[in-house]
C-alpha positions in Angstrom: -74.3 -19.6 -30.4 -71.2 -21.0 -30.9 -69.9 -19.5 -34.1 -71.1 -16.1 -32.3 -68.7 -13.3 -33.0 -68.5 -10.6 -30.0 -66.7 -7.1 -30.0 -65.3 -5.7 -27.2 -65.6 -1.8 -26.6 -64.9 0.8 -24.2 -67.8 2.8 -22.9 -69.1 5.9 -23.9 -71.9 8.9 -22.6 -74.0 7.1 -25.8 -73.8 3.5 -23.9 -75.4 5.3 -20.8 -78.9 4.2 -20.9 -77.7 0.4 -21.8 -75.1 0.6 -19.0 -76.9 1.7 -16.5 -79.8 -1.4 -17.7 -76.9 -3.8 -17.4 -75.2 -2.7 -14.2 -79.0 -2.5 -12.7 -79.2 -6.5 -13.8 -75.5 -7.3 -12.6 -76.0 -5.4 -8.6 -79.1 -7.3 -8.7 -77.7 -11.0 -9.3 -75.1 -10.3 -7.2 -77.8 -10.2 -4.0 -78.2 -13.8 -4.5 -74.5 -14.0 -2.9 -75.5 -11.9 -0.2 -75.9 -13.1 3.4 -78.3 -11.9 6.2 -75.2 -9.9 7.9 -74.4 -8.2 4.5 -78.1 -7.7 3.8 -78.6 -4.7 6.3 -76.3 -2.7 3.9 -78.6 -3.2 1.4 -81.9 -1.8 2.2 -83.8 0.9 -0.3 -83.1 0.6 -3.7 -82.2 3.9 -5.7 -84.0 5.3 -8.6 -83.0 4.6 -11.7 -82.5 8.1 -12.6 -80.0 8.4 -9.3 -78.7 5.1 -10.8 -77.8 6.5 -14.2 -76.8 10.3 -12.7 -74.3 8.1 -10.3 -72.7 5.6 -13.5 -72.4 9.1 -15.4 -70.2 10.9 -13.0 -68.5 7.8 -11.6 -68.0 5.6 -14.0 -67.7 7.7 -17.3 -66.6 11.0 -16.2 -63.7 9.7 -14.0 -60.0 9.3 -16.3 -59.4 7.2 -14.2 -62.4 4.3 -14.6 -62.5 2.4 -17.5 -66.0 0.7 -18.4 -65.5 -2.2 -21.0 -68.0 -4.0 -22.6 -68.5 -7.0 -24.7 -71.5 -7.2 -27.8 -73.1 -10.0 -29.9 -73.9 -9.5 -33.1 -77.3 -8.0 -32.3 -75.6 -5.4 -30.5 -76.8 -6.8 -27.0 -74.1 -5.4 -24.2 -73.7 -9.4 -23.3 -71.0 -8.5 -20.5 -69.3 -6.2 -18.8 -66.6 -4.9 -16.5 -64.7 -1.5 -14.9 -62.0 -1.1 -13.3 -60.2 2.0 -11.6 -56.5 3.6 -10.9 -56.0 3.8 -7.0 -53.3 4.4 -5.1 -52.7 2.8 -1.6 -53.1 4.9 1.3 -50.7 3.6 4.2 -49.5 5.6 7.4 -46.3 4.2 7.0 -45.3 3.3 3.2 -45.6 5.2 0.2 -48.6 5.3 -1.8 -48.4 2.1 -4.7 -50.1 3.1 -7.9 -52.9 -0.1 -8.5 -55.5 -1.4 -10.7 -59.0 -2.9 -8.8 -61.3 -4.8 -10.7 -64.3 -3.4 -9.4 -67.5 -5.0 -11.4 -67.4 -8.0 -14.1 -70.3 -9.7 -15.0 -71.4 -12.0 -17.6 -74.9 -12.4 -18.8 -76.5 -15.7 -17.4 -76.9 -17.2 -21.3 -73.0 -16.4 -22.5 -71.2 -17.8 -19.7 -68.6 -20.6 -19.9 -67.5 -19.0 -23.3 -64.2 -17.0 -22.2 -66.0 -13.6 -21.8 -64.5 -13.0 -18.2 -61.0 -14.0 -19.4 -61.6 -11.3 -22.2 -62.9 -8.2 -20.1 -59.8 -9.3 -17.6 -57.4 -9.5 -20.5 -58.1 -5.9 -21.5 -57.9 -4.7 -18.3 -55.0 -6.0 -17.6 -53.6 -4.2 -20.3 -54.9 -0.6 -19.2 -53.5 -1.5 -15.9 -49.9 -2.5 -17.2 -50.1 0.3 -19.3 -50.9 3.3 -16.1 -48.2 1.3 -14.5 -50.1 -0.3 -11.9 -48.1 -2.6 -9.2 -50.5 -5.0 -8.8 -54.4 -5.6 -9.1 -56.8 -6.0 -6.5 -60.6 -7.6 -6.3 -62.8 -7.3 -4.1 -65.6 -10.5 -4.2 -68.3 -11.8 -2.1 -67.2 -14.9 0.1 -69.9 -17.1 -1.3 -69.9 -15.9 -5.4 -69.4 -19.2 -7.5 -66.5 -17.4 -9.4 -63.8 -17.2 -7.0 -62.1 -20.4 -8.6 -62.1 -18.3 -11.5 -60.3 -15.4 -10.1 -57.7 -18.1 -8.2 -57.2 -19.4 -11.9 -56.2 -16.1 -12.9 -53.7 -15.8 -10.3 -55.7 -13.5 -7.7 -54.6 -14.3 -3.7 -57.1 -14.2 -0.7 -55.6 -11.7 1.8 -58.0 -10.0 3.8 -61.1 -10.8 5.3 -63.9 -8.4 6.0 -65.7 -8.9 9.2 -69.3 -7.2 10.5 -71.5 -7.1 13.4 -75.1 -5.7 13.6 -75.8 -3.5 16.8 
């Protein structure tokens, strides 16, 4: 695997049967960084056809989500990530064009080989080129990667609290 040449794309309406497979795989694995208090949110899983209907007009219909992609040579979508154009929304200040990383995932076998840094890397690009002010992530408190995203500069800044009643 190590002299393994991937290609990164850009998603398209023909990627939305693999897509959808692989976004299916990555929501999954990321319930393994759930805890009980975030579980209740997570209840009844949807229908893949709701599933793919949603990643259609979401993800590939919006201008302003981009859904990236990285092959192998077999043409296996090995990893993937999307981000989005937002704009802040404060009482006070004036809206602030940014870029949120909303989904990256690597498949369990290909990690460790620089694929994250890649998907980032071309996202950072998109967002530098929409003239985004900064970049936001939003990550579970307990996923194994958040080293990763302190490497690449990301800050902790908010904390999101819950209570079951």
């Amino acid at each position: 695997m190590s002299n393994e040449k991937f290609t990164i794309k850009e998603a398209k309406i023909r990627d939305l049967e693999r897509l959808t497979s692989v976004l299916i795989v990555y929501k999954r694995e990321l319930t393994d960084f759930f805890n009980n208090d975030f579980k209740i949110f997570r209840q009844e899983e949807k229908s893949v056809r709701e599933i793919k209907r949603a990643v259609e007009k979401n993800l590939l219909h919006d201008s302003h989500t981009k859904i990236i992609y990285i092959e192998n040579v077999d043409g296996e979508i090995i990893a993937m990530s999307y981000g989005m154009l937002l704009f802040s929304d404060h009482l006070l200040f004036k809206p602030i064009k940014y870029g949120k990383i909303a989904g990256l995932w690597v498949n369990k076998e290909f990690r460790g080989k620089g694929l994250a840094s890649m998907l980032k890397e071309f996202l950072f690009v998109w967002f530098k080129a929409n003239k985004c002010k900064y970049i936001q992530m939003i990550i579970l408190k307990d996923n194994p990667d958040f080293e990763i995203f302190m490497k690449w500069g990301f800050v902790s800044v908010l904390e999101t609290m819950r209570k079951k009643i």
